[in-house]
C-alpha positions in Angstrom: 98.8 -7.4 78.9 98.7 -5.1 76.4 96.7 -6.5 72.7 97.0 -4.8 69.1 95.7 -5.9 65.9 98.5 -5.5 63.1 97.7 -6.5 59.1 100.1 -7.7 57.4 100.6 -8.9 53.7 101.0 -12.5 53.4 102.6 -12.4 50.4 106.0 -10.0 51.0 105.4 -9.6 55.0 105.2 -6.1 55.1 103.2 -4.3 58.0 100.5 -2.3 56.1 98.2 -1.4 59.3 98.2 -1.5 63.3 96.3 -0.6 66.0 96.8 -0.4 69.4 93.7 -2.2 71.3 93.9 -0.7 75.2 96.0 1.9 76.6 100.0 1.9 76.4 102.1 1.7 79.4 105.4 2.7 80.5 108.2 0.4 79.8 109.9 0.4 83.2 112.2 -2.7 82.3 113.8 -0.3 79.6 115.7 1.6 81.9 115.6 -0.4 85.2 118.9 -2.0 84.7 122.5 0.3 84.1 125.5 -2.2 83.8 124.8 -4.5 86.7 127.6 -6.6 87.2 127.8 -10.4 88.0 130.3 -12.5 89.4 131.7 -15.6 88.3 130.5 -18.7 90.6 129.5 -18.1 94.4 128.5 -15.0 95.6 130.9 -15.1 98.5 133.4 -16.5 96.4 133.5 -13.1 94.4 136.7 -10.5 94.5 136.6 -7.1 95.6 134.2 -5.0 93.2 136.8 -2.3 94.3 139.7 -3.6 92.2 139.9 -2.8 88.4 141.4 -5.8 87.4 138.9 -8.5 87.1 136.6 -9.8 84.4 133.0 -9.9 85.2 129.8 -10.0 83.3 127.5 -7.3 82.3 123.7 -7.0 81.8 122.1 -4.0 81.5 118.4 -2.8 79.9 117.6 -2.5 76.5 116.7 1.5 77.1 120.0 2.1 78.9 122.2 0.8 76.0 120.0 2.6 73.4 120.6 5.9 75.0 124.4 5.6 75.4 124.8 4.3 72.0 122.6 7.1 70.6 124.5 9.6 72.4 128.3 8.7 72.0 128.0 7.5 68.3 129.6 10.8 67.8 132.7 9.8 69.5 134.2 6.4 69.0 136.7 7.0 71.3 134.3 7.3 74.3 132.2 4.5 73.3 133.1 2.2 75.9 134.0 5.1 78.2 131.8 5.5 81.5 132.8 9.1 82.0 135.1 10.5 84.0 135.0 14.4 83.9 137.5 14.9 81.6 137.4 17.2 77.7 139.6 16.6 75.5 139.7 17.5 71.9 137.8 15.9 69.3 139.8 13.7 66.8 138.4 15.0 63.1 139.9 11.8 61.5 138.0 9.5 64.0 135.3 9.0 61.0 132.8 9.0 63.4 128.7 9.2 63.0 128.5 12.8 62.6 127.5 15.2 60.1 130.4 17.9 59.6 130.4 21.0 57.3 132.9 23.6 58.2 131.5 25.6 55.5 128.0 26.7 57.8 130.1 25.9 60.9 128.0 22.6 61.5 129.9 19.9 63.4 126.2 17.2 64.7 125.7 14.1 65.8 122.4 11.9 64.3 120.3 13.3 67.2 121.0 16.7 66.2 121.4 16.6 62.9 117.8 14.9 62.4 116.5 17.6 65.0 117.8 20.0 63.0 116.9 18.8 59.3 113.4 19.0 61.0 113.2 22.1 61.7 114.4 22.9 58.1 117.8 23.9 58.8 116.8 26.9 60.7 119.3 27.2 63.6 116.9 29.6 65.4 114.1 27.3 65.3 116.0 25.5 68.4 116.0 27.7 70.6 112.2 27.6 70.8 111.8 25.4 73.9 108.5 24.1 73.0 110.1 23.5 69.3 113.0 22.1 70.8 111.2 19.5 72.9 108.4 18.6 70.1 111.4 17.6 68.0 113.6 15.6 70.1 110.6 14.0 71.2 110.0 13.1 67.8 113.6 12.3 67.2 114.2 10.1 70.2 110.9 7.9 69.1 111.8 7.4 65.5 115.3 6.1 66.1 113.7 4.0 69.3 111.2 2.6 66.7 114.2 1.9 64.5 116.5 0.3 67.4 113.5 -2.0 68.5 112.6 -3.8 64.6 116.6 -3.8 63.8 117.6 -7.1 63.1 114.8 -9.1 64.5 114.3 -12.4 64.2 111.9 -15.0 65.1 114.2 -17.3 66.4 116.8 -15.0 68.1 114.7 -12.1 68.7 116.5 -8.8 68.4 118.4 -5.9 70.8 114.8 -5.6 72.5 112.8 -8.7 71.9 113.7 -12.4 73.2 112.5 -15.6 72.4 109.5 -17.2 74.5 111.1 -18.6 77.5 114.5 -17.4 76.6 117.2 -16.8 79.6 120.6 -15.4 80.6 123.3 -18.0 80.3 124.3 -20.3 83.3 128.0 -18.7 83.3 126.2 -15.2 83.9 126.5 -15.8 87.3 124.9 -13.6 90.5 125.0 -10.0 90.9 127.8 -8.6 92.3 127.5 -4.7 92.5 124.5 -2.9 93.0 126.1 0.8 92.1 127.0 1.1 95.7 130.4 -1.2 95.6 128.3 -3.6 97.5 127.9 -7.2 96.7 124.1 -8.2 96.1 122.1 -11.6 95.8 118.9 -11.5 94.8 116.8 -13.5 92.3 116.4 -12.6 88.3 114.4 -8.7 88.6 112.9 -10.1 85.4 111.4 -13.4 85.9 109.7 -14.8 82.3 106.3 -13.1 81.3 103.4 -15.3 80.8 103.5 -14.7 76.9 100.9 -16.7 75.1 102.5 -19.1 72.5 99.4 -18.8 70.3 98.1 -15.9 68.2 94.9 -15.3 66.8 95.3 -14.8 62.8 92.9 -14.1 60.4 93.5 -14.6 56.6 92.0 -12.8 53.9 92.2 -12.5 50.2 91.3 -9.1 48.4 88.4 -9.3 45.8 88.3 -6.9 43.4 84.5 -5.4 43.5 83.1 -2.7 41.1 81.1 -0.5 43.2 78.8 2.6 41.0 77.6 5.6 42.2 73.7 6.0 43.0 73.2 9.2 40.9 75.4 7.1 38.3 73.0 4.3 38.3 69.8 6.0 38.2 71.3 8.5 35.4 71.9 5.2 33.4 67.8 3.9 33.9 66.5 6.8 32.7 69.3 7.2 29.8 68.5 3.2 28.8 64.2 4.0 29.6 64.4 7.1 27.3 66.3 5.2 24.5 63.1 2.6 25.0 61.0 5.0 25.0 62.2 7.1 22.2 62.6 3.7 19.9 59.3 2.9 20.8 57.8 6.6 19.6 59.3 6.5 16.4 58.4 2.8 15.3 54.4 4.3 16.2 55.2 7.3 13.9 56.9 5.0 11.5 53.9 2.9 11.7 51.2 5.5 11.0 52.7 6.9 8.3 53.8 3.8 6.4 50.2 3.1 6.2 49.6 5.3 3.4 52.0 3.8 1.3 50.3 1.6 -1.7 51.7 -2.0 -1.4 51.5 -4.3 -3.9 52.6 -1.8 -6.5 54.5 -4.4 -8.3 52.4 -7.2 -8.3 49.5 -5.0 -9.9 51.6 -3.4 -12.6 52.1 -7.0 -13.7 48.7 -7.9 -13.8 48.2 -5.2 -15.8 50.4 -6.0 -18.1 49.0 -9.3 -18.5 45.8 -8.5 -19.2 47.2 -6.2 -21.8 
């Protein structure tokens, strides 16, 4: 099982550092799964998976729905649409998530459109494969990033994460076709993880410190023992020269003046 340590401000939640403690693996579970369906009740019990009219249930993997909602955003039409071979022409009214601008001849979808804002707008730039690759690597992982943290919650999870010990409902019911018009029976692929209920958390509270530079410190001692040092020079020199001063000079006019 694969550890990180994340810091997070306990004050507003926000995610401030991470790190990944081990090395990452692949995913498999993301893309193991493409629209299995499931029958309602027995397995024998099931109709034909031949015929068209029946309602069944669907599961299918997290990675699998990311991709085809990614890629046919574009076309609202064909969101629900499996394929089937067919081109037709593309409804401008549709309002669709695209980025049109028939002034530089640009009709792109998000994918493209982010691709291409990356590489500043610069057409040619794609046809670098290298480029090409670099950025729809780049592309594919931020929205991924995006799909994954959308809407999560701790106590409903989100389009990728699930609850501790969550599971598909009882009405799910059994598989029914494998991809092959075949029925199937076969346990849950994805049994539960053993995902520790406890986390290790540790709390801490910034302190505001004053740190100084060396140099600045020792510039400071021999500023303050030269200013000592100075002050003691001149109360010396003061000293020395006060010395032959008369004192008294009032006191002996007046007895002067007395005796007078």
């Amino acid at each position: 099982m694969l550890h990180s340590r994340v810091t997070v401000n306990k004050l507003s939640g926000q995610e401030q550092d991470y790190t990944v403690l081990g090395d990452p693996t692949p995913a498999l579970e993301a893309w193991s799964d493409a629209y299995l369906e499931h029958c309602e009740g027995n397995v024998s019990e099931a109709p034909d998976p031949g015929l068209y009219d029946r309602v069944f249930n669907i599961t299918t993997s997290y990675g699998v729905l990311f991709m085809d909602a990614l890629s046919r955003a574009s076309s609202i039409q064909k969101l629900g649409d499996i394929g089937d071979g067919l081109y037709g022409y593309e409804d401008l009214n549709d309002m669709t998530f695209n980025f049109r601008d028939p002034k530089q001849g640009l009709n792109l979808d998000f994918t493209s459109y982010a691709m291409f804002s990356l590489a500043k707008k610069d057409p040619k730039a794609l046809l670098n494969a290298s480029a090409m690759e670099a950025l729809a690597n780049k592309t594919f992982s931020t929205f991924f990033q995006h799909f994954v943290s959308s809407n999560l919650s701790m106590d409903a999870g989100s389009w990728v994460y699930q609850p501790i010990g969550a599971q598909l409902p009882p009405d799910t019911g059994p598989l029914q076709w494998n991809g092959n018009l075949t029925v199937v029976d076969r346990p849950d692929p994805h049994p539960l993880p053993p995902t520790n209920r406890t986390a290790v958390v540790e709390v801490s509270t910034p302190v505001e410190m004053l740190r100084t530079n060396a140099v600045a410190v020792w510039l400071s001692v021999a500023i303050l023992i030269w200013l000592v040092g100075t002050t003691v020079l001149v109360a010396i020199v003061q000293k020395s020269r006060s010395k032959r001063l008369l004192r008294n000079v009032e006191d002996r006019e007046r007895e002067s003046f007395e005796e007078v």
